[in-house]
Steps between C-alpha positions, in 0.01 A plus 500: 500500500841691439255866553334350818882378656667875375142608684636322839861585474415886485266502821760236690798758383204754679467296803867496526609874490195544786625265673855610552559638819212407677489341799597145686575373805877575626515156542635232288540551123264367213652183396434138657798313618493091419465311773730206674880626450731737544643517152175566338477786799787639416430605136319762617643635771775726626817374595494374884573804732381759239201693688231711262401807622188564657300819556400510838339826455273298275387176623173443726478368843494191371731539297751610772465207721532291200843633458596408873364181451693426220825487734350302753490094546195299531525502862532862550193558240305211731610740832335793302202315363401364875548873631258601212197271436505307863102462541409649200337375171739444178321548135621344246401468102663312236449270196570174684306359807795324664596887641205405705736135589833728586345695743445291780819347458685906522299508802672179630820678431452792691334324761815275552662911567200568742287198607261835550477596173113520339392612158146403334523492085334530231589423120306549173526376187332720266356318224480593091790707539364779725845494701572820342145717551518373848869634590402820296220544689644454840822670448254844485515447874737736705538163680369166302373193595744263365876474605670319219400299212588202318459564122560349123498724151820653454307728254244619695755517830701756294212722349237483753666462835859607539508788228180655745706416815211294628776179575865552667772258388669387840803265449621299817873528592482109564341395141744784322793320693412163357469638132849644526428879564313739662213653540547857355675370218252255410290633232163375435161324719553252765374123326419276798503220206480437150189324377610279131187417276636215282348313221364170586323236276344134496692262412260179456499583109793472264506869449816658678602918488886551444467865394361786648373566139290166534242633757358770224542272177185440300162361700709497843259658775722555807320522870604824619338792772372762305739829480217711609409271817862451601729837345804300588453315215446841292855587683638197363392553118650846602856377582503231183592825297793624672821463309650182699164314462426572197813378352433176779183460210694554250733217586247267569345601150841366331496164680174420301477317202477656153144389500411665810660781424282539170201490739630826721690670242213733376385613830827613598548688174189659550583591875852715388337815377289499864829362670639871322180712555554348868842620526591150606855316469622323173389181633155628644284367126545119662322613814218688369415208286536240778314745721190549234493128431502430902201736540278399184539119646541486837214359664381711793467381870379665845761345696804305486373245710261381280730478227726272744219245515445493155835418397581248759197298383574214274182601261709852421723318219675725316392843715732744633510811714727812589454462961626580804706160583442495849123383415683123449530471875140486565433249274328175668597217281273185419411262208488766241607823638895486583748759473684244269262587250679836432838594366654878572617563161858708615579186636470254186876424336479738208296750584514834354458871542296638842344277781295706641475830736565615794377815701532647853305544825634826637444616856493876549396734795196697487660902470211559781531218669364442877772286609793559271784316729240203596488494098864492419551239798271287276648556164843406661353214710381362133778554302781399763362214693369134308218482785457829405439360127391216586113605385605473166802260551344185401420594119769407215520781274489779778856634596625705804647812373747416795772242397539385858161481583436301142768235575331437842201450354587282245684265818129530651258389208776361238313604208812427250402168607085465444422632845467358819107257584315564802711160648820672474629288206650679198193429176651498154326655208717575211326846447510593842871469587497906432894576349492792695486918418890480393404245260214647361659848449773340323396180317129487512510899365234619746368849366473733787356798583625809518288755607672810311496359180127367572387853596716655179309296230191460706352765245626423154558096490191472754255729223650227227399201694145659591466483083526181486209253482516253810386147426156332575470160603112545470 
């Protein structure tokens, strides 16, 4: 093992040196902002007023108009987009289908601009993760077919698509105004939300989970998307071994009892010489152990839907699962299927170490796009507006990047409160009154995904985790 990981570390040091200096897209830097407030904005950007540099001689058509649009307000970038695309036909691509919801609804926007306005759509969802061949593909183009996209894998986003220039990062002066700067000295992708995966199980047994440490103990079988259906979930095994979550495991390792700790103990000692080969912080041997344990027991799914229905069923005593928490609003109760029937573990008095993940749906603009203002009109309409949100609005666990538009939202569905029913009357589920993105980047210690640090260990922890032997429920 130690030859194999000094093996990777020499060809990733390789990758590196051939790497530096190559190319990017002018726009927007490498490293994903969190989403919902302006102090977690502000970590990682330049002081207010302090502009960064750009070299015009440089940057591609696109990227040009990109930097006009930047200074420009939703309704000037709506005055451009109906000058542009008026009876023409939008593309879009991206790993969600409610793009294809949003649309229709920009449309509406412009139209109440120009009652005259027209423009036919069309959005794909690529399936299996092709998202990335297709873009390749069509960026080839002198002019392509698609004008923005609507993306997730912070990892792949940095290696595949903006290191190539294939994607343009275009920040909106009204969504860097509401995050407290601006947009040249904002430095990373545009998030229309964060997305949190949290760990849910049953609770119609008398087993309960107070410890992150709890879901890979001994016989425990966890319902979780497969890392190589879903490489989010890769990301997030990814970000576990960064220094400030790794000593978050480490923690939650010390609230066990001595018992417990005997269990884990001898994994983690083995994980510290690869935690060294790795080059990995002092705290790094508690995540490589959770992370081997995690994939030599979780159980793989397809979907997280599926894993939803499972849970919520009062035959699933004692199960668990690592899924996206919005799935809990489509739940349709009766005798023995109930949202009641599940517990989110964060939320338990007690609980310790991480609740779960979180990761990003970025919207960029294709570097050859057809209708580059019509596609930064639509980014801004998204990410400034609630209607403009509103296709994703109604799920708990997915926040506006936008403060302002995330408080509206929240006065339109009241998720902090179980949700709104079809009637109009507020419906109370304990584990759907969501606590909110502040609260789960604080309290509920929500690992999330940053797409530098992804693409930086992509090689070296990713090759480790390929090693390891994935469990079989057959």
């Amino acid at each position: 093992m130690k030859k194999l990981l000094a093996l990777l570390l020499t060809s990733s040091m390789l990758v590196s040196l051939a790497a530096c200096g190559g190319g990017g897209a002018a726009q927007g830097g490498s490293t994903a902002q969190p989403a919902g407030s302006t102090a977690q904005t502000a970590e990682t950007t330049e002081p207010a007023g302090t502009d960064t540099k750009v070299d015009e001689a440089n940057l591609t058509a696109t990227q040009k108009i990109i930097q006009e649009a930047q200074g420009m307000s939703l309704e000037e970038l709506a005055a451009k987009a109906i000058e542009e695309s008026n009876g023409k036909m939008f593309y879009g691509v991206g790993n969600s289908s409610r793009g294809k919801s949003a649309l229709p609804l920009f449309i509406s926007y412009l139209q109440t601009i120009d009652p005259s306005y027209t423009m036919e759509f069309e959005w794909q969802q690529p399936k299996n993760n092709k998202i990335f061949d297709q873009l390749t593909a069509d960026s080839l183009k002198d002019t392509g077919t698609f004008a923005m996209t609507l993306i997730q894998d912070g990892n792949q986003i940095q290696s595949k698509m903006v290191q190539p220039g294939i994607l343009d990062t275009f920040i909106p002066k009204d969504w860097a105004e509401a995050n407290g700067t601006t947009p040249d000295a904002y430095k990373g992708y545009l998030p229309l939300q964060t997305l949190n995966k949290v760990f849910e199980y049953n609770n119609t047994g008398s087993k309960t989970y107070d410890n992150v440490w709890d879901f890979v103990a001994e016989g425990e079988h966890g319902l979780f998307m497969d890392i190589d259906s879903e490489i989010v979930g890769k990301n997030f095994l990814y970000m576990l071994t960064r220094d400030d979550y790794a000593a978050w495991m480490k923690e939650a390792f010390e609230a066990l009892s001595d018992d417990e700790k005997a269990y884990f103990q001898p994994v983690i000692t083995e994980m510290e010489t690869d935690a060294a080969d790795l080059m990995l912080g002092p705290d790094a041997a508690y995540s490589l152990a959770w992370i081997k344990l995690w994939v030599e027991s979780y159980n793989a799914q397809t979907d997280d839907g599926p894993i939803c229905s499972t849970l919520v069923d009062a035959s699933a005593t004692d199960q668990f699962g690592l899924l996206v928490y919005s799935k809990l609003r489509s739940v349709e109760e009766s005798a023995t299927v109930s949202v009641n029937n599940i517990n989110v573990a964060a939320y338990d008095d007690g609980y310790e170490g991480i609740g779960g993940y979180g990761y990003c749906h970025y919207l960029f603009v294709t570097d050859n796009s057809p209708l580059p203002w019509t596609a930064c009109a639509f980014i801004a309409y998204m990410t400034c507006t609630a209607d403009g949100f509103s296709a994703w609005g109604k799920d708990m666990g997915g926040y506006s990047s936008n403060p302002k538009v995330l408080a509206e939202n929240e006065e339109i569905y009241h998720h902090m409160t179980g949700g709104m029913a079809e009637d109009g009357t507020t419906v109370q589920f304990a584990a759907k009154n969501d606590r909110g993105y502040e609260w789960w980047t604080t309290d509920g210690k929500l690992v999330l995904e940053d797409p530098e640090y992804c693409a930086s260990v992509a090689f070296t922890v990713g090759s480790w985790i390929e090693m390891l032997t994935k469990y079989s429920a057959e």
